[in-house]
Structures are given as C-alpha cells and as structure tokens.
C-alpha positions as a printed NumPy array, in Angstrom:
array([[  0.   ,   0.   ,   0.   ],
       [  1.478,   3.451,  -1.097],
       [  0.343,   7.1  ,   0.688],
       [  2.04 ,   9.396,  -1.446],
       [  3.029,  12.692,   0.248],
       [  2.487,  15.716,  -1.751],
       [  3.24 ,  18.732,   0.508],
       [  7.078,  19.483,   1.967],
       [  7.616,  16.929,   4.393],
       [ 10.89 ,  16.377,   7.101],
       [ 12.071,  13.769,   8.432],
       [ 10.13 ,  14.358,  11.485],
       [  7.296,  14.213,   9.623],
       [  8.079,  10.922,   7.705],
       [  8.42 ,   9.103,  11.034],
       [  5.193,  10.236,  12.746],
       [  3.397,   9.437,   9.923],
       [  5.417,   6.281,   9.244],
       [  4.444,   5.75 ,  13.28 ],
       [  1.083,   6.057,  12.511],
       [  1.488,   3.865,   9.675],
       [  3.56 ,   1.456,   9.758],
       [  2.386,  -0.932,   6.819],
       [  2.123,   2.207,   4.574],
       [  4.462,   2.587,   2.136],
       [  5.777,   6.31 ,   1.828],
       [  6.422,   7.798,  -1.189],
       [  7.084,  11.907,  -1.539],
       [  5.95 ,  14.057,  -4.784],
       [  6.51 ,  17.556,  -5.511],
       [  3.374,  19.674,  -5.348],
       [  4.744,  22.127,  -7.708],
       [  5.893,  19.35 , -10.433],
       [  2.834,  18.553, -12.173],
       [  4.232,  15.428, -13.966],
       [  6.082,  13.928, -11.048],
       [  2.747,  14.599,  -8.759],
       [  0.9  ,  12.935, -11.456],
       [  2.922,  10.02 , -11.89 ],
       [  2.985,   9.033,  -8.284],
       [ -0.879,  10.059,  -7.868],
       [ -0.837,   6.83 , -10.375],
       [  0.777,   4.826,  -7.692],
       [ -1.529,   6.3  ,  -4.862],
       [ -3.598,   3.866,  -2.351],
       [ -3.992,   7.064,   0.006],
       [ -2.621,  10.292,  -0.818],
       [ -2.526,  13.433,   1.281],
       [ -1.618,  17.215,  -0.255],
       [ -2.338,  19.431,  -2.638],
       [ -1.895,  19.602,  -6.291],
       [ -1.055,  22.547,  -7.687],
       [ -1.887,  22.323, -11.031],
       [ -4.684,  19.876, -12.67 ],
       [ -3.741,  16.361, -13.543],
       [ -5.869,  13.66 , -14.807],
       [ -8.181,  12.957, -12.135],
       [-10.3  ,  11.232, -14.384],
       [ -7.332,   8.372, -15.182],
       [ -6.26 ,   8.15 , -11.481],
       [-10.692,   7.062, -10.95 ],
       [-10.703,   5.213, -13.459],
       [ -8.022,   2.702, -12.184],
       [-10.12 ,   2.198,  -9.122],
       [ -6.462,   1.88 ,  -6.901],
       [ -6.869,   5.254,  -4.92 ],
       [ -9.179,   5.399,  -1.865],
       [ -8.703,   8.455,  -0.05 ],
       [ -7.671,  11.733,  -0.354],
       [ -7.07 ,  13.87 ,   2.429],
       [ -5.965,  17.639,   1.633],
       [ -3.675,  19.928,   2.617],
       [ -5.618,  22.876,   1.843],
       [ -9.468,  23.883,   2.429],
       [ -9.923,  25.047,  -1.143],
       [-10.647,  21.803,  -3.216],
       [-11.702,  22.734,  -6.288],
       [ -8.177,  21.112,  -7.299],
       [ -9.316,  17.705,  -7.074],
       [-13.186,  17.617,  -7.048],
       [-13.832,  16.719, -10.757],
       [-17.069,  14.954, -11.64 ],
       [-15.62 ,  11.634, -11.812],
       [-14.112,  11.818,  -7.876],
       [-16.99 ,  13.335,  -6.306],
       [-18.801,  10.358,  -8.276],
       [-16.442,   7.714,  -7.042],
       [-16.098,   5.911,  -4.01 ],
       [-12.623,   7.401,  -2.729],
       [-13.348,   9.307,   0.53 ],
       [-12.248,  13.014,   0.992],
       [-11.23 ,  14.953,   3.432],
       [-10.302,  18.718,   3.496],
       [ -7.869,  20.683,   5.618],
       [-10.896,  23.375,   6.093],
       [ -9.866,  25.437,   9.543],
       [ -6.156,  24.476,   9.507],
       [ -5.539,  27.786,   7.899],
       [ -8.134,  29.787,   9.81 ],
       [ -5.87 ,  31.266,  12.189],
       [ -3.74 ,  32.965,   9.774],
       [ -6.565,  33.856,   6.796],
       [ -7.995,  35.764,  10.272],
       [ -4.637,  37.361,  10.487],
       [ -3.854,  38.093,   7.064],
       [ -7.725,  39.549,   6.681],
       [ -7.079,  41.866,   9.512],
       [ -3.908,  43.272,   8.294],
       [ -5.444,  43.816,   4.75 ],
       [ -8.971,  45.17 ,   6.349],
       [ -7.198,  47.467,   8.26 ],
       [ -4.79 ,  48.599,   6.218],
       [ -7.371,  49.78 ,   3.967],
       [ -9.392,  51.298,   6.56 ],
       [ -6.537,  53.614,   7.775],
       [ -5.201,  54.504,   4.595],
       [ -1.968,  52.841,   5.142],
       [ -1.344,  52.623,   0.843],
       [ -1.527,  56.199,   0.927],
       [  0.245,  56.446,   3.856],
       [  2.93 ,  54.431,   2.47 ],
       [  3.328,  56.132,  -0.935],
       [  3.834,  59.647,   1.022],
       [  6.314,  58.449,   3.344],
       [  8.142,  57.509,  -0.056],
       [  7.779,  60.979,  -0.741],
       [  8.479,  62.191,   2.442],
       [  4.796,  64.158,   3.093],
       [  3.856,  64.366,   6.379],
       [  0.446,  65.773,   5.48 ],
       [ -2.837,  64.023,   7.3  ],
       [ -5.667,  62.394,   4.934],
       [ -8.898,  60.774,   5.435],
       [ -9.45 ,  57.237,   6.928],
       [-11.994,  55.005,   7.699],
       [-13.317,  52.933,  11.311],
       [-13.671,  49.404,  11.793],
       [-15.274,  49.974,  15.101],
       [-18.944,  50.046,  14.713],
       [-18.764,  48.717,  11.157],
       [-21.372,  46.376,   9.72 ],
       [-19.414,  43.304,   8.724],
       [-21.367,  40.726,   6.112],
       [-19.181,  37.342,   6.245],
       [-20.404,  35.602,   2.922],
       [-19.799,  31.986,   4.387],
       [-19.851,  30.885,   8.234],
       [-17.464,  27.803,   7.594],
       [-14.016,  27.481,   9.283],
       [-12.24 ,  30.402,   7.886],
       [-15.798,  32.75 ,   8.399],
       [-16.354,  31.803,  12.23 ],
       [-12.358,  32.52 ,  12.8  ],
       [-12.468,  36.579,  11.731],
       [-15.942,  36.551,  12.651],
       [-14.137,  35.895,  16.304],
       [-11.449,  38.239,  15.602],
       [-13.654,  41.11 ,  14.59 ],
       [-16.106,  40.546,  17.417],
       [-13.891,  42.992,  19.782],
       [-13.97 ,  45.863,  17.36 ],
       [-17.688,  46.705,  18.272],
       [-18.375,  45.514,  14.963],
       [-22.355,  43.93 ,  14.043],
       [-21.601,  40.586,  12.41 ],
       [-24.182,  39.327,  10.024],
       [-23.623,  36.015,   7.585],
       [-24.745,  34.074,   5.249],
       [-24.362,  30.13 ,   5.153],
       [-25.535,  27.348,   3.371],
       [-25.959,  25.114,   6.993],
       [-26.432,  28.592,   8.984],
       [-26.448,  26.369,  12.275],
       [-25.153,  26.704,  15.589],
       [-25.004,  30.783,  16.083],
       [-21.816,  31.653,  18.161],
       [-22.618,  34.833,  20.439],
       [-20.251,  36.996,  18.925],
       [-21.959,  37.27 ,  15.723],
       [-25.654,  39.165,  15.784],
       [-27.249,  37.057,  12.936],
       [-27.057,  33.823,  10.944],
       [-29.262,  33.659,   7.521],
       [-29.638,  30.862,   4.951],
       [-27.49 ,  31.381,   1.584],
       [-30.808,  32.963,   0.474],
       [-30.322,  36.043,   2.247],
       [-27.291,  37.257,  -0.128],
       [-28.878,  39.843,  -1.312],
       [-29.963,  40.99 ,   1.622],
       [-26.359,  40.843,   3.646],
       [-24.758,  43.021,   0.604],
       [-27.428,  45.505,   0.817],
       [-26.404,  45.999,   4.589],
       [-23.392,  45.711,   5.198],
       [-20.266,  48.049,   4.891],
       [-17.867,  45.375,   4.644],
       [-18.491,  42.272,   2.915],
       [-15.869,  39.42 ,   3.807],
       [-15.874,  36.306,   1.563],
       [-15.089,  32.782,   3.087],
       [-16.504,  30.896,   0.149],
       [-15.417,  27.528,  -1.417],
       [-15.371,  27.559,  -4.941],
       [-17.515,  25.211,  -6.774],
       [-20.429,  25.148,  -9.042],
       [-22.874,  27.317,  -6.872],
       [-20.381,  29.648,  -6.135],
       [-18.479,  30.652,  -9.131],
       [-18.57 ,  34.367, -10.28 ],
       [-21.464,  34.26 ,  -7.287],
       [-20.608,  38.359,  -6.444],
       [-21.051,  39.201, -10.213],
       [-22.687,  42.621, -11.512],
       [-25.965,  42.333, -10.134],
       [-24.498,  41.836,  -7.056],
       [-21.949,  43.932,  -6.873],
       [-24.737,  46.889,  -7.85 ],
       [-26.578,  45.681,  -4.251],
       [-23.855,  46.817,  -2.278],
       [-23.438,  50.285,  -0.821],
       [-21.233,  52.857,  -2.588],
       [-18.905,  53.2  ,   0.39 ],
       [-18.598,  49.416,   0.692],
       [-15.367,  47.673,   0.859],
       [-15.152,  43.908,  -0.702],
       [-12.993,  41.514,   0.637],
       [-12.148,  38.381,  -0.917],
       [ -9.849,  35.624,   0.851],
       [-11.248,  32.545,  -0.452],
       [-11.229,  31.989,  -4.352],
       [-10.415,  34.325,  -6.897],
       [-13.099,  33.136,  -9.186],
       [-15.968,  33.581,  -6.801],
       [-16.193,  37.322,  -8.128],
       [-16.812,  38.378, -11.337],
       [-12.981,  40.461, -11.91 ],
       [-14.679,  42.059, -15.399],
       [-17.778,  43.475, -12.899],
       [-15.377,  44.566, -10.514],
       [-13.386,  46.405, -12.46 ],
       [-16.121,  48.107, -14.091],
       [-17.666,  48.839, -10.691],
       [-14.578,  50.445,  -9.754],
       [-14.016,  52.579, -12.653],
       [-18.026,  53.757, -11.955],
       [-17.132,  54.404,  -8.648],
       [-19.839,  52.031,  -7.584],
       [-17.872,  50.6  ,  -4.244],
       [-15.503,  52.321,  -2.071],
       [-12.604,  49.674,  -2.867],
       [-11.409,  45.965,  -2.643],
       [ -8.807,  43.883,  -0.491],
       [ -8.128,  40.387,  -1.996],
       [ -5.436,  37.788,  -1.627],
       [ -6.722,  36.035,  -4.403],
       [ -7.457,  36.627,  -7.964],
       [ -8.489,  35.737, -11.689],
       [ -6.953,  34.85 , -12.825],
       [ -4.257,  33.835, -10.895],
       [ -1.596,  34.702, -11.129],
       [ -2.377,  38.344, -12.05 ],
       [ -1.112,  39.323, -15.607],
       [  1.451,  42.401, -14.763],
       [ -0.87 ,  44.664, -16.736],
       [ -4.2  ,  43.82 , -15.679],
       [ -6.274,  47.083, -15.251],
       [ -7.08 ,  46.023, -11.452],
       [ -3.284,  46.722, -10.515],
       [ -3.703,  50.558, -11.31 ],
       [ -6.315,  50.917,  -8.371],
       [ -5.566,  52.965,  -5.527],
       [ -8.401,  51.857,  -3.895],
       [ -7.868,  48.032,  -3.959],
       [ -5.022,  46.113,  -2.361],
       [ -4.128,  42.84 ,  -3.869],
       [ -2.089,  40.249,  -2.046],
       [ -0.499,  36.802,  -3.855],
       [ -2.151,  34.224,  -2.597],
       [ -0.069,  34.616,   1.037],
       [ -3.113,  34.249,   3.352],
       [ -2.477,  30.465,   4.41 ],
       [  1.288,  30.728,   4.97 ],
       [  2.444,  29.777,   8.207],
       [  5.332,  28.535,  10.5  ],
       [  3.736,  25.188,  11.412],
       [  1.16 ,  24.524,   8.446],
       [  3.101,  21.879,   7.238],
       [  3.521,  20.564,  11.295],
       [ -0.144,  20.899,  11.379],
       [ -0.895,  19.043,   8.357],
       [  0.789,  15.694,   9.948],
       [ -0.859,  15.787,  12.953],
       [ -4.339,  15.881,  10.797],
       [ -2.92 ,  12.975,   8.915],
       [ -1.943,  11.224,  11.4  ],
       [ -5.221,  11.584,  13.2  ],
       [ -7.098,  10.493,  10.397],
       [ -4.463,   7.291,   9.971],
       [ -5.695,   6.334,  13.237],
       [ -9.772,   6.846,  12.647],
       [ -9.51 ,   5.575,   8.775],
       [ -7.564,   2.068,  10.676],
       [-10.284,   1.937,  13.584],
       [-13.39 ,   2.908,  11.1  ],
       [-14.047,   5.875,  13.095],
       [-15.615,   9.161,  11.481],
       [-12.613,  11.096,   9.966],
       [-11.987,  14.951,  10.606],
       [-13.402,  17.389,   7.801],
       [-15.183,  14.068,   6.13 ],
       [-16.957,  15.552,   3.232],
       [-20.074,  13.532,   3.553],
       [-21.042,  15.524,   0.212],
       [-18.385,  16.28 ,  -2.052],
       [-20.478,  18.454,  -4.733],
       [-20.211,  20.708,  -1.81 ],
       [-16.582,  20.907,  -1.431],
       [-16.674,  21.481,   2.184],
       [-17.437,  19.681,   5.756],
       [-20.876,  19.763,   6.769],
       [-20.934,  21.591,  10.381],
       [-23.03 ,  17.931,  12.615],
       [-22.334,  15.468,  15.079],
       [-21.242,  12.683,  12.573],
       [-18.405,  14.695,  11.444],
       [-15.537,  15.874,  13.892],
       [-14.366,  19.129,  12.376],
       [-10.258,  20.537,  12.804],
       [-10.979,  24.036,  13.551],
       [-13.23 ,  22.761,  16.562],
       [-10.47 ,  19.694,  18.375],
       [ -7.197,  20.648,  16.231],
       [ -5.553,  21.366,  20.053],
       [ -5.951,  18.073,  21.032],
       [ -4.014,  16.908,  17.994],
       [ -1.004,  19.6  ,  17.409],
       [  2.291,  18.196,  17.315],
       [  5.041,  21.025,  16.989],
       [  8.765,  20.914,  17.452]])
C-alpha cells in the first residue's frame, strides 16, 4: 500500500506518519511538479496534499487503486472533478487548519485599507507628512459571505472591534454569540445591501463561481469595501473592475485573484483603492507541522473505522458539513497539534 506525500515533508514528519502507519508505504511528490505529482498520484492507495496544477483525475478514478484523499488545503476545487466526487474514494479537506492565519492576514489587509496605510505608504516615499482621510472598523457592519471554518475565525477576531456581524451560510447552524445574525445562503442579497464590509469565506464550486457578479456587486453600498480571501473566481474580476471605474464601491482587499496569477498589466493593478495580495493568506510557521498531525489523526480513525476529521459527507459541496457525525479541525485541532 502506497500514501504518497504531496506537501514538503521532514524527516520528522516521515516518522510520525510512518508511526502512525507502519504498513504504509511512503512515497514523496513535488506539489509544484505537475508530472512527477501525477505520476505518483498513479501509484496512490492514500494520498494526502495538494496539487497545484490539474492532472488527470479522471485516469487516477478510473483505475479504481486510490481510496482516499485527504488535503492539505481547504480550497478543493483542485481535485473535485465529476468523476471523484462520483467515485467511491473518501475526501477529506484541511478546512480550519488555515483559519488562524486567513484571520490574520484579513485583519492586516482590512485594516490597512481602513486607515489609509497605501496612501500612507506612498507619502512616506515621498516624504509628506500631510494628514488624509481614513476610515473605522469599530462600529462597522461586517457581512461574512460563508460561516465555515475560515468565516467563524475573523468573525471571532472582529467581534472585539464593536463591529455587528451578520452572515450568510448554506448550513447557517449553531449561532456563536459573537456574531448578531445567521441567515440561509438565500439572504445574499440581503447581507450586501447591509453591510459596509463584505468578507468572503466561500469555497469555490459550481454554486459559487462568479457568485458576487454585476448584479451583485450593484446591491452593495457605494462606500462598501469587498474583501475576498477565499477563491479568486468567486467574483466576477470584469464586474469589478467596471464597478470600480463607476465608482460604484468604495474599494477591494483580496489575496486572491483571476486569474491567478495576475497578468502584470491587468487594469485592477492601477487601483488605488484596492489592495491585492499573492495568494499569502495560508502561509504559516507550522502549516506543514499541522498538516501531519491531521494525517496522522485520520491514519488512526480511517484504521479503527471511526468518522474522519473534515469528512466531506457531500463532495459536490466541497466542504465539511458543520453535525455530530463529522468531527471538524478548527473545533479539536488542540488536542491533535504536534510542533517541534
């Protein structure tokens, strides 16, 4: 049996997983090699990473050899082609590994924007020391478009500000008392309409792609700010832009794009108003620490027939379903860390 690796791996790593596993065969690929990670994919019984750039999917299910997948990442639109979510190999996503640092990285970005630090920047360059306009947080009304891992983390980090927290889900179950209100995915419409700051947390799939197009975007206030740290195709970049240009927002912050990666001279780089990132959000001292001790954990449920961590019970969905019958990382991950 063969669980190829495809994420950077140490020693240290090898042996707990190999401690966890010791039957398993080990074999290493290089996430940023598509045709080495494809070739070994071929040899895959288990595999745990993340892809970087397609492969044939469709020729790895159609072997019938590979029977689970566990990711590295939370985004999974990767690997969740019509002929695995139709198959039989079980899936499991890394959604809430990352949730401390997409917090992080939204604050910095959110706040930036808020208090003018671009301009800020550019005149220290010149050497102004003249004041200009900037914008609260405090007080704000924050719309989180998605209440998953990544949405209840900055929901929990803006809660201090004084901020009202509305959001939208598609399971909009188990309120948390730092957020004032919970709506079905129906509500949208009315969220954009509301809020000053509209955060998205969004998997990308079917459903959601180019979900904040034109229509949308013309909901939203005119001194609204978007934020988008989940997938770059969830907005609509052509309606952006043009909402921009109009005038129609008050700005964007986004570490992600399309595409991605951002053509040098794409017309959204010449913004003042908008604050692009390279896909940064997720990057952290111990992700790849953290990633072993979810693999490992897993090992030890997928041996015993126990329900595994982030389980995607449906995989059209591309995302854990918040319920008893499936344990999710961002809610146990302490009991589970391993770190040097």
């Amino acid at each position: 049996m063969n669980l190829v690796l495809c994420y950077p791996v140490t020693e240290a790593h090898l042996e707990q997983i190999h401690a966890a596993w010791p039957e398993v065969n080990l074999i290493c690929a290089d996430q940023n090699n598509k045709e080495d990670s494809e070739k070994k994919l071929f040899e895959a019984d288990y595999f745990c990473g993340h892809i970087k750039k397609m492969v044939d999917w469709d020729a790895v299910v159609a072997q019938k050899r590979l029977r689970w997948i566990q990711s590295s990442a939370a985004g999974m639109d990767y690997c969740l082609v019509p002929s695995v979510i139709n198959s039989d190999i079980k899936v499991c996503s890394a959604s809430g590994l990352l949730a401390d640092q997409v917090a992080e990285h939204t604050m910095a970005l959110l706040l930036g924007w808020l208090r003018s630090l671009p301009v800020f920047l550019k005149a220290q360059e010149k050497r102004e020391f003249i004041r200009r306009p900037t914008r609260d947080l405090t007080g704000a009304t924050v719309g989180i478009v998605g209440f998953g891992g990544n949405g209840r983390r900055v929901a929990q980090v803006l809660a201090p500000f004084a901020t009202q927290i509305i959001a939208t889900d598609m399971f909009p179950e188990d309120k948390p008392d730092y957020i004032d209100k919970l709506w079905p995915e129906s509500c949208l419409d009315r969220l954009l309409t509301e809020s000053e700051i509209v955060l998205l947390n969004l998997p990308l799939n079917e459903q959601t792609q180019y979900l904040i197009n034109a229509d949308k975007i013309a909901l939203m206030k005119k001194d609204a700010l978007l934020v988008n740290m989940a997938r770059g195709a969830i907005v609509d970049t052509t309606a952006l832009v043009a909402a921009l240009n109009q005038q129609r927002i008050a700005g964007a912050v986004m570490d992600v794009v399309d595409p991605e990666p951002l053509p040098s001279d794409h017309p959204l780089w010449r913004f003042d108003n908008v604050i692009i990132t390279p896909h940064v959000a997720g990057q952290f001292r111990w992700r790849n620490d953290d990633v072993t001790s979810l693999l490992c954990e897993n090992i030890r449920r997928f041996r015993a027939g126990e329900p595994l961590i982030n389980h995607l019970t449906d995989k059209k969905l591309g995302f854990p379903i918040r319920s008893k019958e499936t344990p999710l990382w961002i809610d146990i991950k302490n009991k589970y860390l391993v770190r040097p």
